[in-house]
Short mmCIF file of the C-alpha atoms (twelve columns), coordinates in Angstrom:
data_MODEL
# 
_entry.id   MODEL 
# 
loop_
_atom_site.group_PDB 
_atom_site.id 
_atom_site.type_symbol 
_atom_site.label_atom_id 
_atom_site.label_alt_id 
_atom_site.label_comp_id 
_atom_site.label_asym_id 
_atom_site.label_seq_id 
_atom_site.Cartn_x 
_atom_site.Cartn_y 
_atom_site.Cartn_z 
_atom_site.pdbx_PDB_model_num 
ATOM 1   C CA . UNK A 1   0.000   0.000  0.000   1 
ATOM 2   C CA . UNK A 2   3.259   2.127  0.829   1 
ATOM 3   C CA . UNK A 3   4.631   1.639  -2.540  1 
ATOM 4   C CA . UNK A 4   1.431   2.743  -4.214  1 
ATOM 5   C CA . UNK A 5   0.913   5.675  -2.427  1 
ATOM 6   C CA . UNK A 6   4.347   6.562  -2.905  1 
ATOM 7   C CA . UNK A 7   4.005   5.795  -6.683  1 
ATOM 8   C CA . UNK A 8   1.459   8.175  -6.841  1 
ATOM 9   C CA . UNK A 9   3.203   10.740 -5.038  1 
ATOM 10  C CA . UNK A 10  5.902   10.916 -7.596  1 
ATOM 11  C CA . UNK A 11  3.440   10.474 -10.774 1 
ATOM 12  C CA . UNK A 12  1.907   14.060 -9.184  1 
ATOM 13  C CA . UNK A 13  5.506   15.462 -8.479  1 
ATOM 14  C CA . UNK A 14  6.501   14.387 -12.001 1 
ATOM 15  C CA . UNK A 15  3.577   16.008 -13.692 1 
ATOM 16  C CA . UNK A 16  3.717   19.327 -11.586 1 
ATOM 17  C CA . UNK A 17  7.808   19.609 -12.732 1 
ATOM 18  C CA . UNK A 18  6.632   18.977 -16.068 1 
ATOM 19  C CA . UNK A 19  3.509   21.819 -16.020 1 
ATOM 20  C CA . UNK A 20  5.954   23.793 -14.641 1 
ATOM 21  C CA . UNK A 21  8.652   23.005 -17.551 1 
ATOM 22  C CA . UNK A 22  6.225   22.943 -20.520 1 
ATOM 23  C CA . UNK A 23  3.846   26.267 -18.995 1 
ATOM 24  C CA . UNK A 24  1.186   24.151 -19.431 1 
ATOM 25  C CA . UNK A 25  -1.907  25.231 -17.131 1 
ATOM 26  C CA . UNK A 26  -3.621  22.524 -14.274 1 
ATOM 27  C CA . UNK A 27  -7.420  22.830 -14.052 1 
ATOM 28  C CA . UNK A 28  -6.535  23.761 -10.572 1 
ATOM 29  C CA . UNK A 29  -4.926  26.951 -11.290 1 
ATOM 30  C CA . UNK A 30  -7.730  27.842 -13.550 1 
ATOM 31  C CA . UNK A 31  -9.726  30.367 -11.912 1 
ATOM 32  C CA . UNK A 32  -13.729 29.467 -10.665 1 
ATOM 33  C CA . UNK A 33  -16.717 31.405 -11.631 1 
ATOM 34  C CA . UNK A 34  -20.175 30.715 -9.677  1 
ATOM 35  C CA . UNK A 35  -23.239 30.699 -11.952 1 
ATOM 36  C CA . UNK A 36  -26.822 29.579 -11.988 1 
ATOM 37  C CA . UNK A 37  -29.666 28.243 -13.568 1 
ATOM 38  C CA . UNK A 38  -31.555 31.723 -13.048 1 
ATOM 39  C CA . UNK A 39  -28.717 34.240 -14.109 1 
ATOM 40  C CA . UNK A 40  -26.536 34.802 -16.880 1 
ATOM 41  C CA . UNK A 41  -22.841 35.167 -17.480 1 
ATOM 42  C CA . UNK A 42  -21.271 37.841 -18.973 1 
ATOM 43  C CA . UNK A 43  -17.469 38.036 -20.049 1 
ATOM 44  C CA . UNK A 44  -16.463 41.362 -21.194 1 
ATOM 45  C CA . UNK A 45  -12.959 41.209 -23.374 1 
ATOM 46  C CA . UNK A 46  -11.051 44.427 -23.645 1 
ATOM 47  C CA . UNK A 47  -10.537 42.958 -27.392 1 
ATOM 48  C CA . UNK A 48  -12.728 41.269 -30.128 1 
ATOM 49  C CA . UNK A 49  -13.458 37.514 -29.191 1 
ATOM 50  C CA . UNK A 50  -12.286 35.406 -32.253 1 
ATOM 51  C CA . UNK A 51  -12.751 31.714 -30.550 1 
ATOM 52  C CA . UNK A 52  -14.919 30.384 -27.507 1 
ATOM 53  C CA . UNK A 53  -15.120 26.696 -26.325 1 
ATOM 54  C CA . UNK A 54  -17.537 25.548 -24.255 1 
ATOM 55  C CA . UNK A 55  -16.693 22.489 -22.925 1 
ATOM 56  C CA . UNK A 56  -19.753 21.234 -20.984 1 
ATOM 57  C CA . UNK A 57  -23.246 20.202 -23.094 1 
ATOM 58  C CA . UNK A 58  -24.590 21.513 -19.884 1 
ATOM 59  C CA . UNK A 59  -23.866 24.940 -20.747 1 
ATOM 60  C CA . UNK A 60  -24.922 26.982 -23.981 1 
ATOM 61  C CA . UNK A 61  -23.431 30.245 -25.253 1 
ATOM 62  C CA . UNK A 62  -23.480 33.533 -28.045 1 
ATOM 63  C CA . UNK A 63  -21.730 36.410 -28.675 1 
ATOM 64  C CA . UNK A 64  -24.306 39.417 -28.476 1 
ATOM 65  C CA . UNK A 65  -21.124 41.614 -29.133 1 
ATOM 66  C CA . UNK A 66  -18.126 40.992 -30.512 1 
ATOM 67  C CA . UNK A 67  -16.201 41.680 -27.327 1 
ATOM 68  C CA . UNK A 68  -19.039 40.098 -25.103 1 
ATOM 69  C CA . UNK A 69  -19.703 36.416 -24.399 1 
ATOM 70  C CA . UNK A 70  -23.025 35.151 -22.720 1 
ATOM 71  C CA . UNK A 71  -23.134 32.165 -21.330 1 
ATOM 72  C CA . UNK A 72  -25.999 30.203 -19.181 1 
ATOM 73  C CA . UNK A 73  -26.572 27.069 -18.057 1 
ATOM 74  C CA . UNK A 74  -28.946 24.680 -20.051 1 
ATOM 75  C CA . UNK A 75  -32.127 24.361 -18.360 1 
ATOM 76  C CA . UNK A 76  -32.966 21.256 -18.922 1 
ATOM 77  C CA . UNK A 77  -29.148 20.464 -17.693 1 
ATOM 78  C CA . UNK A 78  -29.808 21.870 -14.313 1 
ATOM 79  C CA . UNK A 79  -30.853 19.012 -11.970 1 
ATOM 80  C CA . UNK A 80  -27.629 17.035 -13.076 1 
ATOM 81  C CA . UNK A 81  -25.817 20.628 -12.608 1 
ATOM 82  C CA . UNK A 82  -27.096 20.894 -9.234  1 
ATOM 83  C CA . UNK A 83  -25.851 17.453 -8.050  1 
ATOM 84  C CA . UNK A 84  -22.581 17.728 -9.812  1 
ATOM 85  C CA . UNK A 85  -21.853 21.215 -9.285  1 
ATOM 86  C CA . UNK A 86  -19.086 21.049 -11.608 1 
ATOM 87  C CA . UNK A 87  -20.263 23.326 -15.218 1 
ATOM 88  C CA . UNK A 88  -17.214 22.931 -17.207 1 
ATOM 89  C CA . UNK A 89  -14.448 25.277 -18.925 1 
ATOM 90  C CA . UNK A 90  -15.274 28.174 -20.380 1 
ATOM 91  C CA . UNK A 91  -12.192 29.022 -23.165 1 
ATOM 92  C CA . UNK A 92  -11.793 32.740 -24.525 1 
ATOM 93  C CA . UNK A 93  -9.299  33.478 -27.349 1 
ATOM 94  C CA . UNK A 94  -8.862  36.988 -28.113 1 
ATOM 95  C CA . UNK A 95  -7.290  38.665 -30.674 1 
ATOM 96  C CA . UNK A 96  -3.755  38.421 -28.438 1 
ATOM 97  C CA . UNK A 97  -4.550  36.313 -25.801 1 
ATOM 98  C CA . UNK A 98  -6.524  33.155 -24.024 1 
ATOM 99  C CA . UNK A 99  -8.159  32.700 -20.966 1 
ATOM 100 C CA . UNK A 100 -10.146 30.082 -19.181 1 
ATOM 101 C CA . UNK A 101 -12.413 29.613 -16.450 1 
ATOM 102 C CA . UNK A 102 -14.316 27.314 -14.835 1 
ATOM 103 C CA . UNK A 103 -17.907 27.503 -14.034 1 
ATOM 104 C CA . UNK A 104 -19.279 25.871 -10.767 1 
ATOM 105 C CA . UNK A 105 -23.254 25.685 -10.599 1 
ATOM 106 C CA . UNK A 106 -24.554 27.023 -7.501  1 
ATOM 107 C CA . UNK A 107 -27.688 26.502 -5.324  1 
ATOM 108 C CA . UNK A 108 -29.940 29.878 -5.320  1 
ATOM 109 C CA . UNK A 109 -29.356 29.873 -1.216  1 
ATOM 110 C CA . UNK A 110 -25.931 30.613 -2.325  1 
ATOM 111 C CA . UNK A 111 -26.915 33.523 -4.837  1 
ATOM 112 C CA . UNK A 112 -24.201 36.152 -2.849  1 
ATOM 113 C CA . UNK A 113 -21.268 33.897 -4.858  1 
ATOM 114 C CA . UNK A 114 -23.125 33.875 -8.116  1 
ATOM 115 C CA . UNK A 115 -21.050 35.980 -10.884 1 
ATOM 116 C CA . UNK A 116 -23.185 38.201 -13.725 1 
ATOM 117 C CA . UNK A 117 -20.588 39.850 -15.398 1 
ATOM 118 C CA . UNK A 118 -16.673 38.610 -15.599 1 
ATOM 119 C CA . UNK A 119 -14.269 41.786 -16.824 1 
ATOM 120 C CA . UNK A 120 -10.874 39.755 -18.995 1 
ATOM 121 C CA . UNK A 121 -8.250  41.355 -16.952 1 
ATOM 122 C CA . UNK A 122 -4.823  40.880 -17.199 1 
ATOM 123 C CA . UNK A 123 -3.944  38.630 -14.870 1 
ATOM 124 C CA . UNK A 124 -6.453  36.261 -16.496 1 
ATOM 125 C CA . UNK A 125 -4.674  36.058 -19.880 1 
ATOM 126 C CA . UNK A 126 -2.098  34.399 -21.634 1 
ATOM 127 C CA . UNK A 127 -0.451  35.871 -24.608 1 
ATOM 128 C CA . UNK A 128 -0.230  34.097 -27.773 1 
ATOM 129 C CA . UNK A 129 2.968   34.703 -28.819 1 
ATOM 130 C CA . UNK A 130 2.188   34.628 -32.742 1 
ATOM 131 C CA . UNK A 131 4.966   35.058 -35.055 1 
ATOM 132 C CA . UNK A 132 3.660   38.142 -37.498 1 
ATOM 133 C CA . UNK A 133 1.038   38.628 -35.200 1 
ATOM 134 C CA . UNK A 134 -0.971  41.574 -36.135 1 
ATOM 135 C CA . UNK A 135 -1.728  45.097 -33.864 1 
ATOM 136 C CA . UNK A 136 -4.695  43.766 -31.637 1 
ATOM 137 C CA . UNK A 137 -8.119  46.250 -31.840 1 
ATOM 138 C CA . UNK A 138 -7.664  48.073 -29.141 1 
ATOM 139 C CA . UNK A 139 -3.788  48.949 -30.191 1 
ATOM 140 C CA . UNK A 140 -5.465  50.410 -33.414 1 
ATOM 141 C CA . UNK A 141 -7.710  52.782 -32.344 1 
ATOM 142 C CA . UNK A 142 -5.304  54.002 -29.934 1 
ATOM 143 C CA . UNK A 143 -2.950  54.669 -32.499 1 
ATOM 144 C CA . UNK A 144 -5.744  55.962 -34.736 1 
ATOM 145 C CA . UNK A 145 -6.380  58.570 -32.339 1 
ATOM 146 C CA . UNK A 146 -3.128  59.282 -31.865 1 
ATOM 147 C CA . UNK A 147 -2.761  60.729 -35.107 1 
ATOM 148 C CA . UNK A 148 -6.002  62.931 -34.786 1 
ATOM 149 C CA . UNK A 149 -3.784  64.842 -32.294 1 
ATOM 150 C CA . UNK A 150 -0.726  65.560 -34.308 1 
ATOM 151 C CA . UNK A 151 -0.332  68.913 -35.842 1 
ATOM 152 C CA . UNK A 152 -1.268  69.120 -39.321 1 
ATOM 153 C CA . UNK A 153 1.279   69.502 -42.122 1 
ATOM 154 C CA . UNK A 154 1.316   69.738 -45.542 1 
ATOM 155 C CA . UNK A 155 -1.053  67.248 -46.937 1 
ATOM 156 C CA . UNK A 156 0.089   64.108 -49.372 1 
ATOM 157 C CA . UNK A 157 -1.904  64.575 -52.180 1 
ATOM 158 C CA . UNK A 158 -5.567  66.226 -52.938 1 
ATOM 159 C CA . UNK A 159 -8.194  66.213 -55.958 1 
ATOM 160 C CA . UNK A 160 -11.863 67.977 -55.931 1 
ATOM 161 C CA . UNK A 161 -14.899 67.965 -57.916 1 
ATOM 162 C CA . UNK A 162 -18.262 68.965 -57.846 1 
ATOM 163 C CA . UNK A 163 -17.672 71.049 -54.470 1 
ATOM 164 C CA . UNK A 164 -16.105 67.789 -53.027 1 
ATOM 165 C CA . UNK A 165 -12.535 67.642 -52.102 1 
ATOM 166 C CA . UNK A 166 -10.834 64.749 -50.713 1 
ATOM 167 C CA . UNK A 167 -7.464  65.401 -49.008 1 
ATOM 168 C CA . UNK A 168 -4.901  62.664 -47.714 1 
ATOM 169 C CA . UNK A 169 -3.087  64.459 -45.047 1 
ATOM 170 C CA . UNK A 170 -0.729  62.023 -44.307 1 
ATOM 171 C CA . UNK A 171 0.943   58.588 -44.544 1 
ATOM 172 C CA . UNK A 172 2.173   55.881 -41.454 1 
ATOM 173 C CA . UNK A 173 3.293   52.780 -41.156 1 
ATOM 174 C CA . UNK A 174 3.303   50.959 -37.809 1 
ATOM 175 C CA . UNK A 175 4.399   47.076 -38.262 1 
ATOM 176 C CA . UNK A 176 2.699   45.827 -40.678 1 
ATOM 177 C CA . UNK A 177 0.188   48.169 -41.090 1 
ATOM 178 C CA . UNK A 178 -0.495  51.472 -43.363 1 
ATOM 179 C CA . UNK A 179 -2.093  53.693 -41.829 1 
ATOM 180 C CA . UNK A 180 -3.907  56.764 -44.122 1 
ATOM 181 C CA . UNK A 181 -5.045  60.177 -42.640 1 
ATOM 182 C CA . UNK A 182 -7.738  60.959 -44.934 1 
ATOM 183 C CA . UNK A 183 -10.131 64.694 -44.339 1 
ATOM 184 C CA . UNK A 184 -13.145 65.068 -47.054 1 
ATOM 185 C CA . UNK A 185 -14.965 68.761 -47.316 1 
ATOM 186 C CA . UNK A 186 -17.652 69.022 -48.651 1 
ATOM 187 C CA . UNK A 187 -18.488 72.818 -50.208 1 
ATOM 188 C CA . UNK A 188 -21.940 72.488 -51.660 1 
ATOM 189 C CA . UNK A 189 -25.540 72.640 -49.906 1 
ATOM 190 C CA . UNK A 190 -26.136 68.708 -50.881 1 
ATOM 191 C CA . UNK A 191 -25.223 66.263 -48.075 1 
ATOM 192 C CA . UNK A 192 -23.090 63.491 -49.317 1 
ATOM 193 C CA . UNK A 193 -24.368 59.859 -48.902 1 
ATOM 194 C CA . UNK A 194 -21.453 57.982 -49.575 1 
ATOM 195 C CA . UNK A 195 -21.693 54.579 -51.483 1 
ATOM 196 C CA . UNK A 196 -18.229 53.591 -50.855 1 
ATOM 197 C CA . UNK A 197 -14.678 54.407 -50.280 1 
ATOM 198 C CA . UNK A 198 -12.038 51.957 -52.403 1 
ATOM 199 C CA . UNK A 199 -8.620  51.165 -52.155 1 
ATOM 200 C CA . UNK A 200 -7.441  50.165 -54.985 1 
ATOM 201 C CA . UNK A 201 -3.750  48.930 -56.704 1 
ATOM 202 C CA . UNK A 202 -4.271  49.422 -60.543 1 
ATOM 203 C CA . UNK A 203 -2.332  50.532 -63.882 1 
ATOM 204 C CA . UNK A 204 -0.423  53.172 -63.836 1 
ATOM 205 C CA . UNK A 205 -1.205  53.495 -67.756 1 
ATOM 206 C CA . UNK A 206 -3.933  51.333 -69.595 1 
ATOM 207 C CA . UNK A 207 -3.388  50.269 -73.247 1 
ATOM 208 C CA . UNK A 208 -6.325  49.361 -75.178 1 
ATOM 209 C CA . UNK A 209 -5.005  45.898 -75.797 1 
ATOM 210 C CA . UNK A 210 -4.313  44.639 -72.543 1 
ATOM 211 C CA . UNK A 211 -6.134  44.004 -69.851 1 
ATOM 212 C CA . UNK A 212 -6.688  46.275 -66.763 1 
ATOM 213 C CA . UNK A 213 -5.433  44.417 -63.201 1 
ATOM 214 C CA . UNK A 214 -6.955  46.005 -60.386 1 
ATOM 215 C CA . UNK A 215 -6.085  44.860 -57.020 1 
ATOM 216 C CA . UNK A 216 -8.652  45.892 -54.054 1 
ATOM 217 C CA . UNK A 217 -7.302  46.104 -50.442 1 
ATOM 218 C CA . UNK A 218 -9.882  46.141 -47.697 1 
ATOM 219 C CA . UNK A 219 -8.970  47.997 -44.391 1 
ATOM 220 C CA . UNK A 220 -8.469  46.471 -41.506 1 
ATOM 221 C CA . UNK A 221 -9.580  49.310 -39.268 1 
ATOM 222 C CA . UNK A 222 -11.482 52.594 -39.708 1 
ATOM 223 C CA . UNK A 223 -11.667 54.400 -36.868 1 
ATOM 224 C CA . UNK A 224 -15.172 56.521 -37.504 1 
ATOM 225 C CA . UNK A 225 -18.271 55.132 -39.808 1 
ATOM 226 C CA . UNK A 226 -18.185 56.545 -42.879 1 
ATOM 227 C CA . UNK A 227 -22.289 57.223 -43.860 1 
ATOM 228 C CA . UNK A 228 -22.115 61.136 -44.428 1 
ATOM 229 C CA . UNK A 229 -20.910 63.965 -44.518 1 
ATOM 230 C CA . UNK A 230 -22.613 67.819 -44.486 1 
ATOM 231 C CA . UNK A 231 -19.343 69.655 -44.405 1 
ATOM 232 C CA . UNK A 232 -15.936 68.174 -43.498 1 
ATOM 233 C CA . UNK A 233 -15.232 64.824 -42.250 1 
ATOM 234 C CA . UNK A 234 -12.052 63.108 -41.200 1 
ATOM 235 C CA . UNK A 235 -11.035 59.427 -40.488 1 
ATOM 236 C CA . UNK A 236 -8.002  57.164 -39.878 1 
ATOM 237 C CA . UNK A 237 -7.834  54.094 -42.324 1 
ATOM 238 C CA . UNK A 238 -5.427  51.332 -41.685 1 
ATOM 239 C CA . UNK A 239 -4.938  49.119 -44.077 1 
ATOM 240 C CA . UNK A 240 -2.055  45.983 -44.549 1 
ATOM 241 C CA . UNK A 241 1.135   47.090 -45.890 1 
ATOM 242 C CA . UNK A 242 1.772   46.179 -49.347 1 
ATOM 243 C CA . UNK A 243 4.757   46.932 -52.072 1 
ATOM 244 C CA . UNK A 244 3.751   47.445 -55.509 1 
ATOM 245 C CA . UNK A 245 5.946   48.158 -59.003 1 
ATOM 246 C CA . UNK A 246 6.113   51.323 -60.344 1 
ATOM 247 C CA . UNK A 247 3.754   50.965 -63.154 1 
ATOM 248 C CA . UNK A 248 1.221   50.281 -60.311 1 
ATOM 249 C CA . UNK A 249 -0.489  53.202 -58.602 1 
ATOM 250 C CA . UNK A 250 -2.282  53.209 -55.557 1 
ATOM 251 C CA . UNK A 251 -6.128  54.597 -55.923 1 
ATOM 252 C CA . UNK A 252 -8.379  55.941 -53.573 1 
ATOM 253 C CA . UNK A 253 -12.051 56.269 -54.826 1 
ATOM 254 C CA . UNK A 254 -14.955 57.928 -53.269 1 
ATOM 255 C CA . UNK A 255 -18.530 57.409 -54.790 1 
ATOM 256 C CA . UNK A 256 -22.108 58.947 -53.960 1 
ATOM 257 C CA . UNK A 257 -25.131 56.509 -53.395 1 
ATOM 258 C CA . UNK A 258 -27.922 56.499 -55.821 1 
ATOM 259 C CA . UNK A 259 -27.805 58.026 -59.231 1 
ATOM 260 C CA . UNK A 260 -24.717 60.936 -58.849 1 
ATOM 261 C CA . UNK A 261 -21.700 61.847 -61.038 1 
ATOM 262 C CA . UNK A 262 -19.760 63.296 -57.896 1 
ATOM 263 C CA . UNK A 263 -17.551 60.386 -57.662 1 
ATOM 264 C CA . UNK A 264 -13.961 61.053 -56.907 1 
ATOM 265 C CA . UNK A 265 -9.867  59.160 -57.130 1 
ATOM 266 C CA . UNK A 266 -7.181  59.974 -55.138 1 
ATOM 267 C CA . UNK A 267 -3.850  58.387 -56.416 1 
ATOM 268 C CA . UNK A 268 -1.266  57.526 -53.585 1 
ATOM 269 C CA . UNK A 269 2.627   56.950 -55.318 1 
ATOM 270 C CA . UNK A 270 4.860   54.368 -53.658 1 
ATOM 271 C CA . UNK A 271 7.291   57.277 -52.687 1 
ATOM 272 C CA . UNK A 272 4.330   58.419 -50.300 1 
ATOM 273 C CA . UNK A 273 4.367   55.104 -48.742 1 
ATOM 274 C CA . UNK A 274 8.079   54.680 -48.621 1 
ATOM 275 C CA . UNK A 275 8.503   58.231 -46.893 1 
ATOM 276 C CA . UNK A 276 5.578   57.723 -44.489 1 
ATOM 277 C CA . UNK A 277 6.304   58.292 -40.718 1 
ATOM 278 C CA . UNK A 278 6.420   56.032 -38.552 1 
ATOM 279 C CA . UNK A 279 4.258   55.774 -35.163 1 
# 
């Protein structure tokens, strides 16, 4: 009886030297939630929640928002939840991170240690340590705003028509990103529904004979909707980085909704992205 209790003493040693080795994460270090059958569970992630796992058919889940995560106990799960008291693992993957927690189903007697809302804090996450990774959302719009704060210089490039004028103010790069400060002023009485804003990599000249290539590139971030605008409007667009040739031009197009000939193209050279600041 010695030896097996002894056996088993090492086989835990062992595997706690090799969690500790490997950074591999017990269920007993994962932190515990309480929930019940009459209550909901909110987690609130500072960043957009690509990934949940669920790994209990006791408990069912959505995301109402992409940074929020609901999660409730099944009810017809909840007399085998009572008993049990164990709920499961609830797994979280941001857009830089992971964290998991376990649920434990309580009694309502016990509704004092019953949980509503869960706030992702820092202690609660591990990185993922991504090679390439990309800037996470929040990182984005900080550095989106950032830019709204600089003092304005000369601007890029500009082209108008039809009372419209479109103005890229300037150019930055930040990792792998482009980032575009773009204002828009509008001079006329009309109110500009816009249709859509393009970014485009096309020919720099078109022959007859061959065909046009037109690349579009969809940003990854904006940091203001872009519906309207009365009079002037400015936004932040960050978009992947990306080299082109020189008989490729970058193209920025802005076109009116319903039946309107105030469309407008911005063209970008590489040399503007080359000699873009850097955040």
């Amino acid at each position: 009886m010695k030896k097996i209790i002894l056996a088993v003493q090492f086989l835990l040693c062992s595997m706690t030297l090799f969690a500790q080795k490997t950074g591999t994460l017990t269920v007993s270090e994962i932190p515990v939630i309480g929930i019940s059958g009459s209550v909901s569970l909110h987690f609130i992630s500072p960043e957009k929640i690509s990934y949940v796992d669920l790994s209990s058919p006791s408990l069912i889940g959505d995301l109402p928002e992409k940074n929020i995560l609901r999660v409730k106990a099944a009810p017809d799960s909840i007399p085998a939840l009572l008993s049990s008291g164990e709920a499961g693992l609830v797994t979280i993957v941001g857009e830089t991170f992971i964290s998991q927690f376990r649920l434990c189903f309580l009694p309502s007697q016990k509704s004092e240690y019953v949980s509503s809302q869960v706030e992702i804090l820092p202690q609660y996450m591990r990185p993922l340590d991504i090679s390439g990774a990309s800037l996470s959302t929040p990182e984005l719009k900080a550095n989106a705003l950032s830019i709204l704060k600089l003092r304005r210089k000369e601007h890029v490039n500009r082209t108008t028509g039809y009372g419209i004028f479109m103005t890229l103010n300037r150019v930055f790069t930040l990792g792998d990103c482009v980032l575009l400060d773009l204002s828009f002023k509008n001079a006329t009485n009309l109110i500009f529904d816009v249709d859509e804003l393009r970014f485009k990599l096309e020919d720099r000249k078109v022959n007859k004979s061959t065909n046009v290539q037109s690349i579009e590139l969809k940003p990854v971030f904006s940091l203001y909707p872009f519906e309207q605008f009365k009079s002037s409007f400015r936004n932040i667009y960050i978009l992947k980085k990306a080299t082109f040739p020189g008989n490729k031009v970058f193209n920025i197009e802005l076109s009116e909704k319903q039946v309107s000939g105030r469309n407008l193209k911005l063209s970008i050279h590489y040399s503007d992205i080359l000699n873009a600041d850097t955040i």
